[in-house]
C-alpha positions as CSV (number, residue, x, y, z in Angstrom):
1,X,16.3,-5.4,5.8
2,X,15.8,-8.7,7.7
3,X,12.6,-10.8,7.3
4,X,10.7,-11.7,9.6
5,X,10.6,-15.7,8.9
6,X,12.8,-18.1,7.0
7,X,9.9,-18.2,4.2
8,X,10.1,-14.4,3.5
9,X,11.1,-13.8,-0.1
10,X,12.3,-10.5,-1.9
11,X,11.6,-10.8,-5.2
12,X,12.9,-7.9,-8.1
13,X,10.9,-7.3,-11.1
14,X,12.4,-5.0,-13.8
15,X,9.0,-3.9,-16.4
16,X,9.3,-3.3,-19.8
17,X,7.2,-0.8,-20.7
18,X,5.3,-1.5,-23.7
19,X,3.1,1.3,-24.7
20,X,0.6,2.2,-22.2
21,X,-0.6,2.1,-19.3
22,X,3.0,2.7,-17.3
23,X,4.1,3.9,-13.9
24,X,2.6,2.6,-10.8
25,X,-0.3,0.7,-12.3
26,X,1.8,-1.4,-14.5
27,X,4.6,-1.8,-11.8
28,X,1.8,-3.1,-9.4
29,X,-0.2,-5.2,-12.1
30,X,3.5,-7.1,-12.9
31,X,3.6,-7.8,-9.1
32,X,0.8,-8.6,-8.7
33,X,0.9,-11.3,-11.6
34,X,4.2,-13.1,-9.8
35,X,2.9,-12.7,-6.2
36,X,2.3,-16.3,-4.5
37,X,1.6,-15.2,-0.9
38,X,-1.7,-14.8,1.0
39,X,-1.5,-10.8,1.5
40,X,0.5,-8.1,-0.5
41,X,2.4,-5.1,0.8
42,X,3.4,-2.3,-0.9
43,X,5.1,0.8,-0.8
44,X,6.6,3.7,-3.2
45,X,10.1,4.1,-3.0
46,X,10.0,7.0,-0.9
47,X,7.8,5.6,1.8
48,X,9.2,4.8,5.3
49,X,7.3,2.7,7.8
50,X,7.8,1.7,11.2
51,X,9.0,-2.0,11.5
52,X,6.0,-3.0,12.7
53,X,3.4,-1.4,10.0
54,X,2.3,-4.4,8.0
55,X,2.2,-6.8,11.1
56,X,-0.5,-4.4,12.0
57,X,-1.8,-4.3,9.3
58,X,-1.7,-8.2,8.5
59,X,-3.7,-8.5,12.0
60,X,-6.5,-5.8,10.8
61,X,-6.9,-8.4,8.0
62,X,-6.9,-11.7,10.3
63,X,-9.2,-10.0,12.7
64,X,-12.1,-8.8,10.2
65,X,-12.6,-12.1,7.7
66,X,-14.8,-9.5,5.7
67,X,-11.8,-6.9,4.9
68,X,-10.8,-7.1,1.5
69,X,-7.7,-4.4,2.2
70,X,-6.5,-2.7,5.1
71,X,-4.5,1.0,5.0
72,X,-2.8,2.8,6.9
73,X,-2.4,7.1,8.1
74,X,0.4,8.7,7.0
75,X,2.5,11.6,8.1
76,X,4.0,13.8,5.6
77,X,8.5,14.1,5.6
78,X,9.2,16.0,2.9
79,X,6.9,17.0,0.5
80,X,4.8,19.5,2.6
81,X,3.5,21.7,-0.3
82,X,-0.4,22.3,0.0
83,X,-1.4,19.4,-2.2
84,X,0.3,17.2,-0.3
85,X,-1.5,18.2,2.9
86,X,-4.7,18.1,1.0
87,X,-3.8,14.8,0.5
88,X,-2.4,13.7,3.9
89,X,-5.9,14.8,5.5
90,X,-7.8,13.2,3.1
91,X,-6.1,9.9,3.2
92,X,-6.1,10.5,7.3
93,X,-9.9,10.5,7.0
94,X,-10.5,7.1,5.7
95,X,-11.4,5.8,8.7
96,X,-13.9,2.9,8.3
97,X,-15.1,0.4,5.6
98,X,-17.8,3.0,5.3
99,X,-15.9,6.0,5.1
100,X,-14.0,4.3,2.3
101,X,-16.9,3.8,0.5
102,X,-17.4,7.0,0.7
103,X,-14.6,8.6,-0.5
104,X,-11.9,6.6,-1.3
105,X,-12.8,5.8,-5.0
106,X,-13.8,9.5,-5.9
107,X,-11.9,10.3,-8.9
């Protein structure tokens, strides 16, 4: 994939797990740890987005100073089975900082 400026970087990490925790968490945490840029992006490895998804993103950001995060909908390609629609719609429905609140970090 091309960047879109001379200063983009791709970076590979390869984590060792060491006991626990493991999977995404400790994936993110290590990427985290080495990031150096002013906003993060990230995706699972079977995600697709349009080319233009975290410019928009990025702009969401730039145009509310009091954002912490922004997100994006999703459309299911694949994995349709009824979980996975529970999830889509639920993940559809976080709207607004308040409807985040909400029910975003429901466990």
């Amino acid at each position: 994939a091309k960047c879109a400026s001379a200063s983009c970087t791709l970076v590979v990490l390869r984590v060792e797990r060491e006991g626990t925790p493991s999977g995404q968490g400790l994936a993110l945490n290590a990427c985290y740890a080495v990031a150096r840029g002013e906003y993060v992006g990230e995706m699972e490895s079977d995600d697709l987005r349009p080319p233009h998804a975290f410019a928009t993103l990025k702009r969401a950001l730039d145009d509310n100073p009091s954002w912490d995060a922004s997100c994006s909908r999703i459309e299911l390609c694949g994995m349709e089975r009824q979980g996975m629609r529970r999830f889509e719609t639920w993940q559809n429905e976080q709207i607004s900082p308040r409807d985040m609140s909400a029910g975003r970090f429901i466990e």
